[in-house]
N, C-alpha and C positions, 0 to 999 in steps of 0.2 A: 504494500500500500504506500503509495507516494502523496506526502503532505506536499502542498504548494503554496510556497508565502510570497503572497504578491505584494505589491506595490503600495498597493494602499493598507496592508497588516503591515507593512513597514513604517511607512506615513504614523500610521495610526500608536504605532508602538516610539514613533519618535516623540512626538506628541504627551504619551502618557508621561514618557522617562522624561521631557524638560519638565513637566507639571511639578512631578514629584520632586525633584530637583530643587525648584524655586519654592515651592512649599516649603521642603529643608530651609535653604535660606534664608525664608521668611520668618519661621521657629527662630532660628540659632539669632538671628537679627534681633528678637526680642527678649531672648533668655540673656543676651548681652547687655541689651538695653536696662532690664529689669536688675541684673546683678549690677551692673554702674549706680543704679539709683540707690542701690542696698549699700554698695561699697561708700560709698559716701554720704550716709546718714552716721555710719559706724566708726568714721575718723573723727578722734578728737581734736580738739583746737588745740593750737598749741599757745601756751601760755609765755607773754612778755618776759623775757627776762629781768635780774633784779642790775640794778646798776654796779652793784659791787660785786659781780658774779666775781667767785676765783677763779673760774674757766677761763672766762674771758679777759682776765686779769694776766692768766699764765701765756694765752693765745695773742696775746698783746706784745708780751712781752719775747717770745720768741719771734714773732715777725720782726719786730723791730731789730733785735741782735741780728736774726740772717741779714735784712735790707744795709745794715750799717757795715756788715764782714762783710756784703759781697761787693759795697762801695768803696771801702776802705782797705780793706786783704787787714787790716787788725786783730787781732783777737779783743771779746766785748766781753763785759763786766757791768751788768744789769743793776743799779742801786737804788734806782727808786722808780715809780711809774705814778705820772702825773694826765690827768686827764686833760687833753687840747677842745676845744669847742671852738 
């Protein structure tokens, strides 16, 4: 017995597979969409720093040593840290 797929069961079956295809898409486009709106109700703020952080006190202070050795080729000697405004 010989099956015969013509032309238009081809047509027909291209047809079904982009359908289903773009359906997928359509899904995956909203499960993305829906996690973005989740993903970002769930981030906290991030709170101001305080002005006398130490962090930034230490972070200060290294930049400043590298920018003055790599102007100078001296070796740097850190004594005090004074705020500029």
């Amino acid at each position: 017995m010989v099956v015969l797929f013509t032309f238009i069961d081809g047509i027909w079956t291209s047809i079904f597979s982009m359908t289903v295809v773009f359906l997928v898409l359509i899904l995956l486009a909203f499960i993305i969409n829906l996690l973005g709106r989740i993903s970002k109700e769930d981030i906290p703020t991030r709170q101001p720093a305080l002005e006398n952080d130490e962090e930034e006190l230490l972070v200060a202070k290294i930049v400043a040593s590298c920018l003055f050795q790599i102007d100078s080729g001296q070796d740097v000697v850190i004594k005090s840290i004074k705020r500029v405004q």
